[in-house]
Biopython code that builds the backbone (N, CA, C, O; Angstrom):
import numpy as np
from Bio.PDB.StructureBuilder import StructureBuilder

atoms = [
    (1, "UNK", "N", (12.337, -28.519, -13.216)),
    (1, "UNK", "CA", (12.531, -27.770, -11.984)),
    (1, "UNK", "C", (11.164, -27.448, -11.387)),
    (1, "UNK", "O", (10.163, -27.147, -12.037)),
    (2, "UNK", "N", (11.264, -27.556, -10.007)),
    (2, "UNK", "CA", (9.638, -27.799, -9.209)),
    (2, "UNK", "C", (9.640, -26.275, -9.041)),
    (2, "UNK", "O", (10.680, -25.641, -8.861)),
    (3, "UNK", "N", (8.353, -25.688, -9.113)),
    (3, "UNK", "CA", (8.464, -24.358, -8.942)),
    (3, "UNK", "C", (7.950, -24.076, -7.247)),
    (3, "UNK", "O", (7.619, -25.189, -6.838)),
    (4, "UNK", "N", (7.788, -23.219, -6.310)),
    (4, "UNK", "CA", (7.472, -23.320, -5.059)),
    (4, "UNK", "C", (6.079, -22.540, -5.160)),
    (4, "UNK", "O", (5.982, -21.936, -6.228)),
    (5, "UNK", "N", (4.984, -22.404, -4.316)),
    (5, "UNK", "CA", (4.186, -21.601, -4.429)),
    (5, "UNK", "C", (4.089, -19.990, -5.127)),
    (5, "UNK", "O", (4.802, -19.027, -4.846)),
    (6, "UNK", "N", (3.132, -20.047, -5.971)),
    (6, "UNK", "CA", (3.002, -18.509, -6.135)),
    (6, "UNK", "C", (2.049, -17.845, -5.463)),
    (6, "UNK", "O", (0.976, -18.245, -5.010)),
    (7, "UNK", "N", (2.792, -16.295, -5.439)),
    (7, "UNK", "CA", (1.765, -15.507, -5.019)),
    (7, "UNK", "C", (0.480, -15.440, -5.367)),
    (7, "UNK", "O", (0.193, -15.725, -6.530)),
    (8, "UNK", "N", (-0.637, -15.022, -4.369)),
    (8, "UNK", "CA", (-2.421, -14.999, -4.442)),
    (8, "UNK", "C", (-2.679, -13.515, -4.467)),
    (8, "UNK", "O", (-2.201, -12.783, -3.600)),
    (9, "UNK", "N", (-3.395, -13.081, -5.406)),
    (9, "UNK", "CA", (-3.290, -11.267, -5.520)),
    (9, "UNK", "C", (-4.969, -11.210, -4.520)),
    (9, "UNK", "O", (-5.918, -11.802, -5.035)),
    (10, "UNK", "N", (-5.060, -10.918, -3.965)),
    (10, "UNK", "CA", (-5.992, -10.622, -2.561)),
    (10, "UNK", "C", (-6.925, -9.913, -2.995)),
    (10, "UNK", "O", (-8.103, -10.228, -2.825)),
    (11, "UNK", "N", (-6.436, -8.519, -3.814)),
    (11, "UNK", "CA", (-7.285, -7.661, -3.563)),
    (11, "UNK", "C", (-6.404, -6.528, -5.203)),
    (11, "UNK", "O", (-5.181, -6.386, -5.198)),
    (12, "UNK", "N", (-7.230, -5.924, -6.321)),
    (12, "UNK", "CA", (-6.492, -4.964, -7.157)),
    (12, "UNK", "C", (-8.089, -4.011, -7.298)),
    (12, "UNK", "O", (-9.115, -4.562, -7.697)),
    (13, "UNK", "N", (-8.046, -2.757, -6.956)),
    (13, "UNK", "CA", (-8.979, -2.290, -7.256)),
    (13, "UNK", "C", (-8.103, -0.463, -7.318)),
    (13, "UNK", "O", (-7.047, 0.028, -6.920)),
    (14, "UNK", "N", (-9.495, 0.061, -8.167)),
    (14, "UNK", "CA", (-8.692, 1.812, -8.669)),
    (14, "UNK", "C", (-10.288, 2.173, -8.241)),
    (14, "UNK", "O", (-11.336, 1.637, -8.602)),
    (15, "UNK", "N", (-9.972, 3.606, -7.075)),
    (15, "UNK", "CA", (-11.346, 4.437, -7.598)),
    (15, "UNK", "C", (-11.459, 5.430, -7.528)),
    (15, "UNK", "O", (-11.334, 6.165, -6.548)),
    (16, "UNK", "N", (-11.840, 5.754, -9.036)),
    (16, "UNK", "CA", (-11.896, 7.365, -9.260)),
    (16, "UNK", "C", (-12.714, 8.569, -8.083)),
    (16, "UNK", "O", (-13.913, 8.813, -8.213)),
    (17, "UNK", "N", (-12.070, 9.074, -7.238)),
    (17, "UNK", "CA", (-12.275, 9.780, -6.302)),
    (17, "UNK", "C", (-12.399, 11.013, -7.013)),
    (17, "UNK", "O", (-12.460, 11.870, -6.132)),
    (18, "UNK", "N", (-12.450, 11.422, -7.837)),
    (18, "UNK", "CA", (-12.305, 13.081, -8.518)),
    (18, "UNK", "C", (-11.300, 13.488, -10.120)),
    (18, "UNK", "O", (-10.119, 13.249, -10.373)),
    (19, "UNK", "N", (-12.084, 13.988, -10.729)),
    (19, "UNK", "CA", (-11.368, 14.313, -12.013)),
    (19, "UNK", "C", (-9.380, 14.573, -11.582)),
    (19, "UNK", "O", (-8.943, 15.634, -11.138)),
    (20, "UNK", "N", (-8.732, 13.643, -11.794)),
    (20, "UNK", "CA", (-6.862, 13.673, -11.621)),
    (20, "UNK", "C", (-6.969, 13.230, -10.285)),
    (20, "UNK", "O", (-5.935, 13.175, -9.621)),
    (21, "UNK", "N", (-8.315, 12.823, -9.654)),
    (21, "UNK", "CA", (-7.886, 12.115, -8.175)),
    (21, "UNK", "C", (-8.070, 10.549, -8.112)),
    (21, "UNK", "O", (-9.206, 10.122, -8.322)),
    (22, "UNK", "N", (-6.961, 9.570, -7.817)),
    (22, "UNK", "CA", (-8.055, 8.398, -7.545)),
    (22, "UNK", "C", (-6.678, 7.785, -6.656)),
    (22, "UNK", "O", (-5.534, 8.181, -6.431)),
    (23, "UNK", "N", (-7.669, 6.352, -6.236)),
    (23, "UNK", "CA", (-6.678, 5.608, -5.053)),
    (23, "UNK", "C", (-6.913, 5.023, -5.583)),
    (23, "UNK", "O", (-8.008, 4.931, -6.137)),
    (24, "UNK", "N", (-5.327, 3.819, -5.754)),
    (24, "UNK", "CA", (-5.304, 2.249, -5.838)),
    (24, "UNK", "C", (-4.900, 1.241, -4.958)),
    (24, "UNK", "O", (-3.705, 1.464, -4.766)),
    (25, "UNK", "N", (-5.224, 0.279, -4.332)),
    (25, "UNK", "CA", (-4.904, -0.538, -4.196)),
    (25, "UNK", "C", (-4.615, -1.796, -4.322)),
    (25, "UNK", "O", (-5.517, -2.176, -5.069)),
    (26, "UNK", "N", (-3.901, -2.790, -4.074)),
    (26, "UNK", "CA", (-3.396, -3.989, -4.686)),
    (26, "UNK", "C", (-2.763, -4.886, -3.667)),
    (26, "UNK", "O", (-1.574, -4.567, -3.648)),
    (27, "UNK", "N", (-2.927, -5.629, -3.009)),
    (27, "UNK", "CA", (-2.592, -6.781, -2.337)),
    (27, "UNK", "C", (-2.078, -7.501, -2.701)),
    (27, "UNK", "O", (-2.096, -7.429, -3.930)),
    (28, "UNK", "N", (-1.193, -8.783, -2.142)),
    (28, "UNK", "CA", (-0.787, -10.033, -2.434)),
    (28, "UNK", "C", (-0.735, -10.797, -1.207)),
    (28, "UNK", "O", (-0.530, -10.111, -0.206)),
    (29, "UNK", "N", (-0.857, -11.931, -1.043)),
    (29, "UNK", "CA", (-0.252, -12.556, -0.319)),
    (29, "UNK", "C", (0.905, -13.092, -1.022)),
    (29, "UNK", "O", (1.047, -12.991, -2.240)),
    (30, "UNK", "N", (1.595, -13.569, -0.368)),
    (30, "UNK", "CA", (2.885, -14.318, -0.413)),
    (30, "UNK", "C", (3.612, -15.394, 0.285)),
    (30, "UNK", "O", (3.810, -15.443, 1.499)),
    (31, "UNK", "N", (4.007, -16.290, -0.640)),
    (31, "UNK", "CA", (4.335, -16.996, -0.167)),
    (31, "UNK", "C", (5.458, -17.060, 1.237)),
    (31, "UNK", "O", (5.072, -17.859, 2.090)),
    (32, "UNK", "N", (6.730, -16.355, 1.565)),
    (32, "UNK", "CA", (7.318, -16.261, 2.368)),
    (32, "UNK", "C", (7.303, -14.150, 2.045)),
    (32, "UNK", "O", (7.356, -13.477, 1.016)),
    (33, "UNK", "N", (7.193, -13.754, 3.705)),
    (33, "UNK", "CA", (7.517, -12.161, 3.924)),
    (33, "UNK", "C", (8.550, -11.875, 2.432)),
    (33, "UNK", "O", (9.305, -12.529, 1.713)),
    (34, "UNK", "N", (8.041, -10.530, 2.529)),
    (34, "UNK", "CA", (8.941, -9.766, 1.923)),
    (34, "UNK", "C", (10.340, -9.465, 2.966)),
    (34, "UNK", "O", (10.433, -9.531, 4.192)),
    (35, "UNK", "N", (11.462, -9.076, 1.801)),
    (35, "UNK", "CA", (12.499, -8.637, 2.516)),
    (35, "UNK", "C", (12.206, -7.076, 3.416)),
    (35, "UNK", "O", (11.836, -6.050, 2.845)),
    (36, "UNK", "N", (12.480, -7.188, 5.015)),
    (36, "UNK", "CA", (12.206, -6.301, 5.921)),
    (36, "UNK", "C", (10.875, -6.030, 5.877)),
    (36, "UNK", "O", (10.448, -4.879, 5.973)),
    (37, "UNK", "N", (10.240, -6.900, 5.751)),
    (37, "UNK", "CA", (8.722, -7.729, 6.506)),
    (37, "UNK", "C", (8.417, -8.449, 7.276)),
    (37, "UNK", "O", (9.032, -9.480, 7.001)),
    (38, "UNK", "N", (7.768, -8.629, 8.221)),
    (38, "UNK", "CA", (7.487, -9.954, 8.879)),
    (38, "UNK", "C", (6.047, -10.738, 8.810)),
    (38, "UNK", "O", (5.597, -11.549, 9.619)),
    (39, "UNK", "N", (5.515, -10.291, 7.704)),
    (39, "UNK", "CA", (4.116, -10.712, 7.181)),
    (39, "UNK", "C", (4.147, -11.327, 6.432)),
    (39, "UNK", "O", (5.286, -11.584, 6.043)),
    (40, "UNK", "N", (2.747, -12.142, 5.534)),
    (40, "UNK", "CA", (2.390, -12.406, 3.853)),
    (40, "UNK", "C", (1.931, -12.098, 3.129)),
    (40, "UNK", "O", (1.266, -12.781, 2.349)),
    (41, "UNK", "N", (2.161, -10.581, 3.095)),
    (41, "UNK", "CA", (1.383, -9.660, 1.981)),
    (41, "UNK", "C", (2.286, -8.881, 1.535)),
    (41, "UNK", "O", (2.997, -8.205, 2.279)),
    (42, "UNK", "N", (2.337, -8.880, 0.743)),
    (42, "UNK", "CA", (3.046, -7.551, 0.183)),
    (42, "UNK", "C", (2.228, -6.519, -0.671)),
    (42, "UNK", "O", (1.797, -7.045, -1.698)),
    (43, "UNK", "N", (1.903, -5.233, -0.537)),
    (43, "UNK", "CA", (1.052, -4.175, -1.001)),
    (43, "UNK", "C", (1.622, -2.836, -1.313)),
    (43, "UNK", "O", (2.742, -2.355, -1.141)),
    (44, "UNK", "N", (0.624, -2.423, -1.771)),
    (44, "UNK", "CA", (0.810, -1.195, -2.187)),
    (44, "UNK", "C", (-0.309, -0.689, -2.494)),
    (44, "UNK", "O", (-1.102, -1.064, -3.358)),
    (45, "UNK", "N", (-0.413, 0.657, -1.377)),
    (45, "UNK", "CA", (-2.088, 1.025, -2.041)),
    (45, "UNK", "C", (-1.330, 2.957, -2.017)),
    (45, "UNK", "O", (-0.383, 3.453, -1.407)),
    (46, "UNK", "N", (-2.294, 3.496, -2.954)),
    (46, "UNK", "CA", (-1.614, 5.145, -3.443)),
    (46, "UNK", "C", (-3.053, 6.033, -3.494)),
    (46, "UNK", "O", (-4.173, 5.529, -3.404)),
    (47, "UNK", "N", (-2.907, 6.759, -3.577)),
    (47, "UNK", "CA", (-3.658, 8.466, -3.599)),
    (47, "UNK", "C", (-2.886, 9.260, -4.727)),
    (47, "UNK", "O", (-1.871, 9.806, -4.293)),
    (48, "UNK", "N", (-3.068, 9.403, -5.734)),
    (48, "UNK", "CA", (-2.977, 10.243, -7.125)),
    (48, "UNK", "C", (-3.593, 11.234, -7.328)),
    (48, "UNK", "O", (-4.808, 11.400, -7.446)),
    (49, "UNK", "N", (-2.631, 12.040, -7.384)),
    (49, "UNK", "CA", (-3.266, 13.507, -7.444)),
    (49, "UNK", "C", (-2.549, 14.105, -9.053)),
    (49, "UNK", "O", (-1.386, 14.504, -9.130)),
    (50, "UNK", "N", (-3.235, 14.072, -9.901)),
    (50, "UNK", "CA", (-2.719, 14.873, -11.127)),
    (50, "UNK", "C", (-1.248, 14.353, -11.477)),
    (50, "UNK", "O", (-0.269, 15.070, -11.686)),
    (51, "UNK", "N", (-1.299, 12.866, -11.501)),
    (51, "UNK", "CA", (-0.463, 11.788, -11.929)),
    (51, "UNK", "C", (0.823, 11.902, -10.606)),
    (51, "UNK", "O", (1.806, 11.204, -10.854)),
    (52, "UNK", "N", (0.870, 12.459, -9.673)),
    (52, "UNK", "CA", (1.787, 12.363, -8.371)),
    (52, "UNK", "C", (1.427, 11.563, -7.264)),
    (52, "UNK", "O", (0.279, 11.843, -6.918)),
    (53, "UNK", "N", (1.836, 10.859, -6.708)),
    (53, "UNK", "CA", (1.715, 10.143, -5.426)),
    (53, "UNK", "C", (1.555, 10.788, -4.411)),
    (53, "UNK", "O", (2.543, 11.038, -3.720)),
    (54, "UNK", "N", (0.246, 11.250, -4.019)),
    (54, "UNK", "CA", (0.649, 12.161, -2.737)),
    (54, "UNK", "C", (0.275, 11.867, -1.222)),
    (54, "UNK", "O", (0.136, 12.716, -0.342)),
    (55, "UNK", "N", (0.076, 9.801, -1.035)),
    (55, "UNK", "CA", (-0.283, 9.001, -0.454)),
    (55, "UNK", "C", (0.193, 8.277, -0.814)),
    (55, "UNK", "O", (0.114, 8.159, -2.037)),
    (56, "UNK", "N", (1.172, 7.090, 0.073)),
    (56, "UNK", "CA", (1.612, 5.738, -0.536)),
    (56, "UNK", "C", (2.179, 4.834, 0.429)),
    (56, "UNK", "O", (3.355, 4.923, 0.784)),
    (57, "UNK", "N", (1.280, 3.857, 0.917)),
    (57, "UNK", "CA", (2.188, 2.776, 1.641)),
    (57, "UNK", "C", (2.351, 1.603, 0.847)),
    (57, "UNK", "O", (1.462, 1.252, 0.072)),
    (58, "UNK", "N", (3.264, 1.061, 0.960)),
    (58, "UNK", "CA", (4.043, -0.482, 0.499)),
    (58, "UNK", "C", (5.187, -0.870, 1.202)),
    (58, "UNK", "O", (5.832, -0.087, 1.898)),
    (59, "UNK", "N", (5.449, -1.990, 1.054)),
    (59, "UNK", "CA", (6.473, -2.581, 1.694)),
    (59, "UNK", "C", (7.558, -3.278, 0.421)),
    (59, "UNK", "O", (7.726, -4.482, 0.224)),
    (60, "UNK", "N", (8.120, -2.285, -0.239)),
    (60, "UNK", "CA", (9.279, -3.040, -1.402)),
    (60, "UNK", "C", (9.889, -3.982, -0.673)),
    (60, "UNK", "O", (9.547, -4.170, 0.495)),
    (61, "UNK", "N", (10.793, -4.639, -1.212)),
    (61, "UNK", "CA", (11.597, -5.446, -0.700)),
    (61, "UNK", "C", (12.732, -5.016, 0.215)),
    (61, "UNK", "O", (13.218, -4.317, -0.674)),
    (62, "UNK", "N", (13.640, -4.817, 1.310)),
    (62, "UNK", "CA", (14.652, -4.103, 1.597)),
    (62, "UNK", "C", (14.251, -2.902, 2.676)),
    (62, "UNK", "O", (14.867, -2.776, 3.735)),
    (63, "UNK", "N", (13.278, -2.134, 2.335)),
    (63, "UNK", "CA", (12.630, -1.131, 3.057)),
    (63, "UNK", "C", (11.917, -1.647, 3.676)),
    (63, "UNK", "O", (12.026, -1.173, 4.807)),
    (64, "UNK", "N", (10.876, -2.699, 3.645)),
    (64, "UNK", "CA", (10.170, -2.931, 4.458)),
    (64, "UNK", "C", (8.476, -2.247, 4.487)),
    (64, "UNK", "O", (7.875, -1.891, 3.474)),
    (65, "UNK", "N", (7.911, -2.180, 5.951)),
    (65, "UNK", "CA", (6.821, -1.139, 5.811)),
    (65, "UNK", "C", (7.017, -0.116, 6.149)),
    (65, "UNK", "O", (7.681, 0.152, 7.150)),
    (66, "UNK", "N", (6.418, 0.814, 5.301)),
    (66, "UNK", "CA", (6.590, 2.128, 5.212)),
    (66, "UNK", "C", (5.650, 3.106, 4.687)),
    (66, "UNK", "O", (4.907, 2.526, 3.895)),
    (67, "UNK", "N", (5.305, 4.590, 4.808)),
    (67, "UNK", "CA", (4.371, 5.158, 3.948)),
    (67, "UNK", "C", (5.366, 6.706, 3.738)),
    (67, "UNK", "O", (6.382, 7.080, 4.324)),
    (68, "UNK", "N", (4.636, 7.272, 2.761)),
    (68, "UNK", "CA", (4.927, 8.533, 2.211)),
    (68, "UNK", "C", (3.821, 9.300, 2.225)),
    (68, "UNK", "O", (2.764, 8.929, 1.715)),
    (69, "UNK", "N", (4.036, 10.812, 3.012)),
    (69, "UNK", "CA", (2.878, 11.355, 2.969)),
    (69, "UNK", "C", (3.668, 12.424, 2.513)),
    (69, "UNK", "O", (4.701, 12.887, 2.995)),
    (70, "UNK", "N", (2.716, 12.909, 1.017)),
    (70, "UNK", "CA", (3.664, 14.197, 0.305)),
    (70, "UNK", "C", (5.081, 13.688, -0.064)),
    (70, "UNK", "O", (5.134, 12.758, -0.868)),
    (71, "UNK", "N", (6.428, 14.278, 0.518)),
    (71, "UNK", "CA", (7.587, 14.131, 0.760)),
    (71, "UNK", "C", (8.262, 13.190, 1.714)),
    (71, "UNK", "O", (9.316, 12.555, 1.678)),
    (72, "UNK", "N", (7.545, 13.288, 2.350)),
    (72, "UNK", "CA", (7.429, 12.617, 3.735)),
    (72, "UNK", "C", (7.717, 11.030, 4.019)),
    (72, "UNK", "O", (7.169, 10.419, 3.102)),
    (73, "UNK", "N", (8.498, 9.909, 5.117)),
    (73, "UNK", "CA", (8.487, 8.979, 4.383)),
    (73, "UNK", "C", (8.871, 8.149, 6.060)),
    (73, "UNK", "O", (9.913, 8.143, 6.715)),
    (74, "UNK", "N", (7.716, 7.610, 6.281)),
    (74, "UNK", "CA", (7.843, 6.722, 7.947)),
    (74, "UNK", "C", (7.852, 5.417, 7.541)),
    (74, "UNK", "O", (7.657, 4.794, 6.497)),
    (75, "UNK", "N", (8.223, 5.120, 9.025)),
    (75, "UNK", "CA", (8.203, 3.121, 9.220)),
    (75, "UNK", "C", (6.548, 3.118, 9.416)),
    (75, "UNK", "O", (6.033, 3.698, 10.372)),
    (76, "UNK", "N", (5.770, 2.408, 8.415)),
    (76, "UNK", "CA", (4.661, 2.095, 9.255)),
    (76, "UNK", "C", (4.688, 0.685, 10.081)),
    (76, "UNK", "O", (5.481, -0.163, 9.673)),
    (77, "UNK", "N", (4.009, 0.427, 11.030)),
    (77, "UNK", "CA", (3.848, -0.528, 11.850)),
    (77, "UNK", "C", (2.865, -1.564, 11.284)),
    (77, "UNK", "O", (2.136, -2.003, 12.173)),
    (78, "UNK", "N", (2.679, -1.973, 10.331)),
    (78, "UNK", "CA", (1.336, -3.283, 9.876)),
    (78, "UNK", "C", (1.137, -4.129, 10.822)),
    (78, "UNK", "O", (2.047, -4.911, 11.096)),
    (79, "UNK", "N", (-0.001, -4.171, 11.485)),
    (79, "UNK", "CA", (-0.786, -4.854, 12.434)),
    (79, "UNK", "C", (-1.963, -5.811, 11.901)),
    (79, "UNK", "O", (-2.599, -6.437, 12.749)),
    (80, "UNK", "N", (-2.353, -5.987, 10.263)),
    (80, "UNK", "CA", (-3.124, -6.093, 9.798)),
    (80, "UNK", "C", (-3.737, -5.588, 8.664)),
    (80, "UNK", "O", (-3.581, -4.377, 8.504)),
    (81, "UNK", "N", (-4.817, -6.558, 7.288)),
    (81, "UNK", "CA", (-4.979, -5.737, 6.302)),
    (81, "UNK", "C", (-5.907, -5.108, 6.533)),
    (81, "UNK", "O", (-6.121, -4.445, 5.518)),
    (82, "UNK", "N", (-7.088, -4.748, 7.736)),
    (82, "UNK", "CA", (-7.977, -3.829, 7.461)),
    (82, "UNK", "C", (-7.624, -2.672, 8.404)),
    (82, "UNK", "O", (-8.279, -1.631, 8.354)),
    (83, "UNK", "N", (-6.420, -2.855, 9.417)),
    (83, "UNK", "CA", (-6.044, -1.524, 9.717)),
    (83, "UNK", "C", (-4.899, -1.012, 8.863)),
    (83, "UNK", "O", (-4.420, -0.032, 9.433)),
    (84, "UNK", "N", (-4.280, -1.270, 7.753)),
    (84, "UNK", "CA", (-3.838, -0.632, 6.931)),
    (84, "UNK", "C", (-5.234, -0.595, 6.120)),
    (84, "UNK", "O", (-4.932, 0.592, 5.987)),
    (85, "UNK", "N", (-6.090, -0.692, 5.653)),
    (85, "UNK", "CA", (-6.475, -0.001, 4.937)),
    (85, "UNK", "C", (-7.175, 1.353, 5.692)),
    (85, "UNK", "O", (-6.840, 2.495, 5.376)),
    (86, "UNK", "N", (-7.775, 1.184, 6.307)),
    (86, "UNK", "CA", (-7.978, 1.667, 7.475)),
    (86, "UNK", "C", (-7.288, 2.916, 7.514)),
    (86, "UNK", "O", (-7.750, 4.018, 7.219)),
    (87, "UNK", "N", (-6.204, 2.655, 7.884)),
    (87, "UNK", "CA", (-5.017, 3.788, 7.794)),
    (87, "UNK", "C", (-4.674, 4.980, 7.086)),
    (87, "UNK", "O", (-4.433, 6.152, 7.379)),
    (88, "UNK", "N", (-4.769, 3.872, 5.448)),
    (88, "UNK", "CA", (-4.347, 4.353, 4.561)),
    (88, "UNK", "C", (-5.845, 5.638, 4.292)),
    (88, "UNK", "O", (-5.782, 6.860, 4.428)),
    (89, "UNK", "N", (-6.980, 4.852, 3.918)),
    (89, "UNK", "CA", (-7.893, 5.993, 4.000)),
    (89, "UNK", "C", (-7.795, 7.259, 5.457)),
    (89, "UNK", "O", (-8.187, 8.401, 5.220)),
    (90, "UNK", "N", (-7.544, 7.099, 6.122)),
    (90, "UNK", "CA", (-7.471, 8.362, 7.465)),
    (90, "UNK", "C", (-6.496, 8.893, 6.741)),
    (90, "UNK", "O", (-7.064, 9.972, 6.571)),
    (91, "UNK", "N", (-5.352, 9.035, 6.097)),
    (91, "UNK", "CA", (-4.318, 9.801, 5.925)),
    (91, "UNK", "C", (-4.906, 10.459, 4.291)),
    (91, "UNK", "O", (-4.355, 11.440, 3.792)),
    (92, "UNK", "N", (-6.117, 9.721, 3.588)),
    (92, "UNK", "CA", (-6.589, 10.283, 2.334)),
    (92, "UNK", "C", (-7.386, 11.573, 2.732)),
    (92, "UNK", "O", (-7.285, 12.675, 2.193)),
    (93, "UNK", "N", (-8.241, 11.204, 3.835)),
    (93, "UNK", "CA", (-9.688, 11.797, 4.468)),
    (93, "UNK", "C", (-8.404, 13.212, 4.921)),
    (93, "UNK", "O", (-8.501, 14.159, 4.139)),
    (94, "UNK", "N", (-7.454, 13.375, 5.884)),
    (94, "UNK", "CA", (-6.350, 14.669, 6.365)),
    (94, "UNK", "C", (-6.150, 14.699, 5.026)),
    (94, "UNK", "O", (-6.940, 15.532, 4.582)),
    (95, "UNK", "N", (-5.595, 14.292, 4.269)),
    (95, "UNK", "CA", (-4.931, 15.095, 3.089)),
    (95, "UNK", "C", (-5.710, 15.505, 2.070)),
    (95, "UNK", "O", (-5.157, 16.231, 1.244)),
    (96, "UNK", "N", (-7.143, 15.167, 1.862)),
    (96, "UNK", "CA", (-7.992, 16.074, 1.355)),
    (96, "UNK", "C", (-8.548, 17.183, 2.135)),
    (96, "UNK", "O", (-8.929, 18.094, 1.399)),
    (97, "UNK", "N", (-8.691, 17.366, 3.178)),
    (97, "UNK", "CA", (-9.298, 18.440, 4.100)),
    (97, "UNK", "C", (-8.339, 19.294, 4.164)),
    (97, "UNK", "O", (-8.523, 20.257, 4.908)),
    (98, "UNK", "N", (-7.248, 19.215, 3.531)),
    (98, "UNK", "CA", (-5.983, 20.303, 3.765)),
    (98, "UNK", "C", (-6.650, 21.849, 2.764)),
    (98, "UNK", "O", (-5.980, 22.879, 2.700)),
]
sb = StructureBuilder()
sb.init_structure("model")
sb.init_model(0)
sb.init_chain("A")
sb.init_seg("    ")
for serial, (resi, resn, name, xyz) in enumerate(atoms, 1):
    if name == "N":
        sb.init_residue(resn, " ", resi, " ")
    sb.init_atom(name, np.array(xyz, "f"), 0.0, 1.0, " ", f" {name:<3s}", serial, name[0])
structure = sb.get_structure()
């Protein structure tokens, strides 16, 4: 059985921002969008605060793009990977200044 392309991991990096603080991120491209995607990446990058998520965009399968801020939980719009990252740090930079 022929297998079809696999995914290309883009990008996996962790950085310790503060004793119980750090951000990860992790990229892929992909071969065809995720389900309720219209891109070739599928990601997930987070903000950890004392083992809680208190920053998180990804696009699971089904949901699509999306982020969580705190409780909190929007459609994001992906236009691109350096304005999501982009993004994702502006919503780290507000949620540390809180």
């Amino acid at each position: 059985m022929k297998r079809g392309p696999k995914a290309e991991l883009i990008l996996k990096e962790r950085l310790e921002l503060a004793t119980g603080l750090f951000a990860e991120i992790v990229i892929w491209r992909v071969p065809e969008p995720v389900r309720g995607s219209s891109h070739d990446f599928k990601y997930r990058l987070a903000l950890i605060e004392n083992n809680i998520g208190v920053v998180r965009y990804d696009n699971e399968a089904g949901k699509g793009d999306h982020k969580h801020i705190g409780v909190d939980e929007a459609i994001y719009q992906f236009s691109g990977l350096d304005t999501l990252q982009a993004d994702f740090w502006h919503d780290i930079e507000r949620r540390l200044k809180r």
